[in-house]
C-alpha positions as CSV (number, residue, x, y, z in Angstrom):
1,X,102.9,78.6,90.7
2,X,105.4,77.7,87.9
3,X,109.1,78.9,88.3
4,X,108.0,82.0,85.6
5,X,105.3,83.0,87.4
6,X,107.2,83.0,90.6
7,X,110.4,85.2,88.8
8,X,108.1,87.4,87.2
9,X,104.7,87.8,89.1
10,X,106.2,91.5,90.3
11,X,107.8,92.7,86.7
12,X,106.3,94.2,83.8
13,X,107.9,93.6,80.5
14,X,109.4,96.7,78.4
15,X,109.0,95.3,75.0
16,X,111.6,97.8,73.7
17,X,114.5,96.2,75.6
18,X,113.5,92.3,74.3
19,X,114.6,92.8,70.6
20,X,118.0,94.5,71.7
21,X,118.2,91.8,74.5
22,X,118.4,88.9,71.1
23,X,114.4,88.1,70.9
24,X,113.0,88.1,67.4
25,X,109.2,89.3,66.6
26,X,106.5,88.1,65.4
27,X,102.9,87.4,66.8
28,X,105.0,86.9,70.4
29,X,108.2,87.8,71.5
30,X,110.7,84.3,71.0
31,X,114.5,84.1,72.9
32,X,116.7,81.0,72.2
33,X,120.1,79.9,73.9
34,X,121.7,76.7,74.0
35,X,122.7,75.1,77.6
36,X,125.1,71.9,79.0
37,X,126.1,72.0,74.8
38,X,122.7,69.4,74.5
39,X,120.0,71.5,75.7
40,X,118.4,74.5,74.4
41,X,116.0,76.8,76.2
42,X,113.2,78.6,74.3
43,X,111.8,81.8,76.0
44,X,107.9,83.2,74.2
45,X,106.8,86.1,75.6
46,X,103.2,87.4,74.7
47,X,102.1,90.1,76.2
48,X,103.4,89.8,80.2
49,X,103.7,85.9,79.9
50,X,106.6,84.4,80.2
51,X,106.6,80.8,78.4
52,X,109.6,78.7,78.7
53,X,110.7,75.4,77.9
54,X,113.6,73.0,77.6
55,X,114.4,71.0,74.6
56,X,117.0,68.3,74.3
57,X,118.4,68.2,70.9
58,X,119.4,64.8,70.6
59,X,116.2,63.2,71.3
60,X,114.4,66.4,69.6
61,X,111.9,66.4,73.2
62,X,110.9,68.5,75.0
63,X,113.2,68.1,78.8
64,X,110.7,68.6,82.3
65,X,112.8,66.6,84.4
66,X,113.4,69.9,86.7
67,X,109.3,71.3,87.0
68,X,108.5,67.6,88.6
69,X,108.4,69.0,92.4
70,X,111.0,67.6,94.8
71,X,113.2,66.6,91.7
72,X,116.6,65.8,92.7
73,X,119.7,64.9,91.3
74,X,123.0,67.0,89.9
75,X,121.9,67.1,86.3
76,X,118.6,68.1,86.8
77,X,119.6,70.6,89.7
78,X,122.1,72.1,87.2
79,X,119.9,72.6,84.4
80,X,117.2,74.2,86.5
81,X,119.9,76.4,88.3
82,X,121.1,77.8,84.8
83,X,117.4,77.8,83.5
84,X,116.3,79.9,86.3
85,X,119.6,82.1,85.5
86,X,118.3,82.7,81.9
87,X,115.1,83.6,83.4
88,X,116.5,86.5,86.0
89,X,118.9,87.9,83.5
90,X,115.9,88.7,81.1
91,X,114.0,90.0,84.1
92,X,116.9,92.2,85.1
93,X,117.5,93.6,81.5
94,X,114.2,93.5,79.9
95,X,112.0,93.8,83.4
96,X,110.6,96.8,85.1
97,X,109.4,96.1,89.0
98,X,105.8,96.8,89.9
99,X,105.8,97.1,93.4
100,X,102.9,94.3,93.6
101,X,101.6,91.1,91.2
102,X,98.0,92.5,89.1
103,X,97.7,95.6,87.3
104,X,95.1,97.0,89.4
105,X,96.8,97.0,92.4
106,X,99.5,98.5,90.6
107,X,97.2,101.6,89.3
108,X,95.5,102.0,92.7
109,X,99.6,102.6,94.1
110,X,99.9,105.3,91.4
111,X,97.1,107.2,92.7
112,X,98.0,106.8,96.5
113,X,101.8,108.0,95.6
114,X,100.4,110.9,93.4
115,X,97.6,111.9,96.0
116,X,99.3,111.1,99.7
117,X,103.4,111.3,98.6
118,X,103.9,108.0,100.0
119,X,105.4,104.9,98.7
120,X,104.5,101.3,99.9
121,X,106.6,100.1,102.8
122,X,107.3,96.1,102.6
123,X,108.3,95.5,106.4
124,X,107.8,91.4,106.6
125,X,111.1,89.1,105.2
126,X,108.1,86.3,105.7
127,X,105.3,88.8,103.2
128,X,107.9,90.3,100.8
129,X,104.1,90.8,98.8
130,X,102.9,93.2,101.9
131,X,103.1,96.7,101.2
132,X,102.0,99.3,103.9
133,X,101.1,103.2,103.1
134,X,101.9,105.0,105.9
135,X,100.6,108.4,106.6
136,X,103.3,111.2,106.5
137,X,102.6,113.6,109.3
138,X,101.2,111.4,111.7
139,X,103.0,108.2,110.6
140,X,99.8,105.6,110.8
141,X,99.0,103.3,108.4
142,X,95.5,103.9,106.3
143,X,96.4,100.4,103.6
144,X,97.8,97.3,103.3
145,X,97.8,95.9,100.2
146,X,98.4,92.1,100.6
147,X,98.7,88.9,98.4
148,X,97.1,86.0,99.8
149,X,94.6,82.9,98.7
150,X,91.4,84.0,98.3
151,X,90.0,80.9,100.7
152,X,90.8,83.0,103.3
153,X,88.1,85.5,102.2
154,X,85.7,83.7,100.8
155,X,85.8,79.6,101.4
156,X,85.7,77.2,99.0
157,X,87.6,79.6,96.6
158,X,91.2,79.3,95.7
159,X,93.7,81.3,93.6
160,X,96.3,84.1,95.0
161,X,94.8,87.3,95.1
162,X,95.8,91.0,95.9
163,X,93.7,92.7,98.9
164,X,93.2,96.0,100.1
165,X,92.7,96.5,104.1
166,X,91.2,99.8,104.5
167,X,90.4,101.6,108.5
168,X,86.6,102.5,107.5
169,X,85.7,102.7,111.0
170,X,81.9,101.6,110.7
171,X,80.4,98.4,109.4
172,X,77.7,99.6,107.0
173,X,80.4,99.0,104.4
174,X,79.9,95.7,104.9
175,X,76.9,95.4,103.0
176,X,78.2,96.4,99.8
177,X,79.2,94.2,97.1
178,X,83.0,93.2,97.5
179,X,83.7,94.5,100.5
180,X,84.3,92.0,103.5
181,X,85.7,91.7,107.3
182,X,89.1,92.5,107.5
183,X,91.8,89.4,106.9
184,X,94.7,89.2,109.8
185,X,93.5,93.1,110.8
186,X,91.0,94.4,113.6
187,X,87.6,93.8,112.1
188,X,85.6,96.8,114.1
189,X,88.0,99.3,112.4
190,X,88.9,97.9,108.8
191,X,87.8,96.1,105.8
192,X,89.1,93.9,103.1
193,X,88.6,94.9,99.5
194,X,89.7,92.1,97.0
195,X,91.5,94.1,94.0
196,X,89.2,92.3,91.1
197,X,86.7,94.1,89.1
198,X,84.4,93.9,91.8
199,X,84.3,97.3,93.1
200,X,85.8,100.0,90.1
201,X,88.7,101.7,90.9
202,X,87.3,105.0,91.9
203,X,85.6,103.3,94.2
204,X,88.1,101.9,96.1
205,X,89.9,105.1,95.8
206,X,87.4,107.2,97.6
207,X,87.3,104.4,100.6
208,X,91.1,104.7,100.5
209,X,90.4,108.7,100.9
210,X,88.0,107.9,104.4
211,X,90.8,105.5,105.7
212,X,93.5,108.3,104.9
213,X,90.9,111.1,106.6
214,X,91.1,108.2,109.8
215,X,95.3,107.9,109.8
216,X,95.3,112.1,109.7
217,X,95.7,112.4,113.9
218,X,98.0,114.4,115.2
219,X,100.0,114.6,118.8
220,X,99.4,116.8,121.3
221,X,102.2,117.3,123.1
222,X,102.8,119.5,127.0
223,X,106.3,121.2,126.6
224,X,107.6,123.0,129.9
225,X,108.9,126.8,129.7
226,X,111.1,128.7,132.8
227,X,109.7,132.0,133.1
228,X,112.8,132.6,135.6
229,X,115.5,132.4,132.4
230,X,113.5,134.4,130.2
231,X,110.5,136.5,129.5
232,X,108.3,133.7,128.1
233,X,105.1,135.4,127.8
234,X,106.9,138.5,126.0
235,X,108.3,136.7,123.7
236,X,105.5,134.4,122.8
237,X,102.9,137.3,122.6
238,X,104.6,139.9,120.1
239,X,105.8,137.5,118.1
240,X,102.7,135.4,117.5
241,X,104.9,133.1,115.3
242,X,108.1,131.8,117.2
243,X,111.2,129.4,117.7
244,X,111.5,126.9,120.4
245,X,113.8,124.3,120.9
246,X,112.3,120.6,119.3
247,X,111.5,117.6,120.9
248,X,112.0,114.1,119.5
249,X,109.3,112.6,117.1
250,X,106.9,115.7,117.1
251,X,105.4,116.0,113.7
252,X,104.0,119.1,111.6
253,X,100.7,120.3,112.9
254,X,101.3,118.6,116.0
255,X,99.5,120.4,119.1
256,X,101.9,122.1,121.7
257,X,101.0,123.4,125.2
258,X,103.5,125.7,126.6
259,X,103.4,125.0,130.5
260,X,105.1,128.0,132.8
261,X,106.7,127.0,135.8
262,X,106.6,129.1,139.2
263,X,105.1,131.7,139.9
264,X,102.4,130.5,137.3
265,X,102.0,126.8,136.9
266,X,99.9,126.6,134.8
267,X,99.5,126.0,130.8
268,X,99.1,129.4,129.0
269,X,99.2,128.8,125.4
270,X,98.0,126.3,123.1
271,X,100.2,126.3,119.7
272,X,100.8,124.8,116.1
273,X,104.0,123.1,115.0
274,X,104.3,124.8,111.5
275,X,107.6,124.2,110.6
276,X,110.3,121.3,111.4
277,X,114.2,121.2,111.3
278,X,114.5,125.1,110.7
279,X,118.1,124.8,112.8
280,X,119.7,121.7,113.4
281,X,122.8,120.5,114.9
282,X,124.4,117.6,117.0
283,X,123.0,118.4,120.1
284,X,119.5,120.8,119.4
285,X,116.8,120.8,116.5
286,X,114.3,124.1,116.1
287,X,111.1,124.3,115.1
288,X,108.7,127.4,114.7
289,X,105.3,127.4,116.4
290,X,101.9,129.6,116.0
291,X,100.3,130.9,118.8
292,X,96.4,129.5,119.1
293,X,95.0,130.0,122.0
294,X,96.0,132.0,125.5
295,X,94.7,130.6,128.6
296,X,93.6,132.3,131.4
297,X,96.7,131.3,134.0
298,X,94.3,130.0,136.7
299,X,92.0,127.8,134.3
300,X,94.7,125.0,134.4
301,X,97.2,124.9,136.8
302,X,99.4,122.2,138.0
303,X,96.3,121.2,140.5
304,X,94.0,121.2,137.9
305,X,96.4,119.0,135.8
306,X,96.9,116.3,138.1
307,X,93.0,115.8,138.3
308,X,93.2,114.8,134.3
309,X,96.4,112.4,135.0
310,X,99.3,114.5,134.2
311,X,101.4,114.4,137.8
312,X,104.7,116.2,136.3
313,X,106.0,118.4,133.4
314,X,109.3,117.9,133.7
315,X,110.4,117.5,130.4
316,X,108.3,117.6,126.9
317,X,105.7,114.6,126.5
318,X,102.1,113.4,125.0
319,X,99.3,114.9,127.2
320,X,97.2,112.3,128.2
321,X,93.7,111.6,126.6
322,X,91.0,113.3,129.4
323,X,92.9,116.3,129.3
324,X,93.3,117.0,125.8
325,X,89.5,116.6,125.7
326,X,89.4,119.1,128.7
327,X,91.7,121.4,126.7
328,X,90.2,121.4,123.2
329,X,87.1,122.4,124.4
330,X,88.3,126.0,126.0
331,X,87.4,129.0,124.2
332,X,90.1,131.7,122.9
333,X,90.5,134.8,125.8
């Protein structure tokens, strides 16, 4: 990768900035400034290509000392240091940032910000090129989008690439054109997609809709009530729609089971989380919940509980797999 491709392989070019910037038009986009008093650097841009080259006016050559690889040496340090300033001072005034290298991986972020309201997240210093979408209620991810050589998709190819790694959940799509086993990613749940013009874009943007579909869990979470401090079922039962104090890292539409303590012991109600934050201080958050479902208060009782894995309800917490299945398949009373 030359140094312009390495500055630039993230930026777009506004053309309306260059000519204010000090470029002149014509069939390309040409930038001129003289360095070290005998060295002059000549910047073309056509399209989003950024040309550049050094010229030494006393010899009238072109200078390339500083692209040999592993060049050392003050002079040719300095004049690749002050080259490579030019070079981020245009980006920075005549530059927008795309959040990744090719314009359709670009497009395809558009549609997943417009669509899902979320914006890449790029969590590795080591991959500054990986960006994660992360699902907003339940916080899972349903794409990567990754920049990579494409011998490690398909061998015997080379050339960076931008990838897509999609949780499809079934390996039939593995038979289509331009679709292949995930790279660095569990292949029984996900895919790689190579952003080309392989597969068109509304494609990939329906798979991207199945993966999404996939990341759309939510909690369930056991939260224990004191029937001796209050009337809990009073209050829960003419109001339908209620307040109760919020645990940490419950989520919109998460599932809550409100668990009374003696004389009941026992889960009575299943309930909604349908609105977050609605008081919040220091010490204590709110949220409202909607009533579901009102067990009978000997269907599952602390007994009962323990036989599906949950041995205390101390305190609010995620109810473990067997019984949620054992739950969500009871009937309303």
């Amino acid at each position: 990768m030359t140094i312009e491709e390495e500055i630039f392989k993230t930026y777009k070019v506004n053309k309306n900035k260059l000519l204010k910037y000090g470029f002149t038009k014509d069939n390309t986009y040409k930038y001129s400034k003289k360095i070290m008093n005998t060295f002059e650097v000549q910047i073309t841009i056509d399209t989003n290509n950024v040309i550049g080259k050094i010229y030494d006016l006393e010899s009238q050559c072109e200078y390339t000392n500083y692209r040999v690889k592993d060049a050392s040496g003050e002079f040719t340090s300095k004049i690749k240091e002050k080259y490579i300033n030019i070079l981020k001072d245009i980006r920075k005034n005549c530059f927008e940032k795309n959040y990744f290298i090719f314009e359709k991986s670009n497009n395809i972020t558009s549609k997943i910000i417009q669509t899902y309201e979320t914006k890449p997240e790029f969590l590795w210093k080591k991959h500054p090129g990986y960006g994660v979408f992360r699902n907003k209620k339940s916080g899972k991810w349903f794409a990567i989008i990754m920049n990579i050589d494409k011998s490690k998709i398909i061998p015997n190819k080379k050339g960076e690439i931008e990838i897509i790694n999609l949780k499809l959940n079934d390996n039939k799509y593995l038979k289509q054109k331009g679709i292949y086993p995930a790279y660095h990613m569990n292949k029984k749940s996900w895919v790689t997609i190579i952003l080309d013009d392989t597969l068109k874009e509304e494609k990939i943007l329906n798979l991207i809709n199945i993966s999404y579909e996939y990341s759309d869990t939510k909690d369930e979470w056991i939260i224990p009530a004191n029937p001796k401090y209050f009337d809990v079922i009073s209050y829960i039962e003419s109001l339908k729609i209620f307040s109760w104090k919020q645990p940490k890292n419950i989520k919109l539409n998460d599932t809550v089971y409100i668990y009374l303590g003696a004389p009941y012991s026992a889960i009575l109600y299943k309930c909604q989380v349908i609105e977050l934050d609605i008081y919040k201080d220091k010490n204590d958050c709110v949220m409202n919940l909607k009533l579901i479902t009102k067990y009978n208060q000997n269907e599952y009782t602390f007994s009962k509980l323990k036989e599906y894995g949950l041995n205390s309800v101390r305190s609010p917490r995620r109810i473990p797999d067997k019984l949620s299945k054992q739950l969500n398949q009871a009937n309303n009373i």
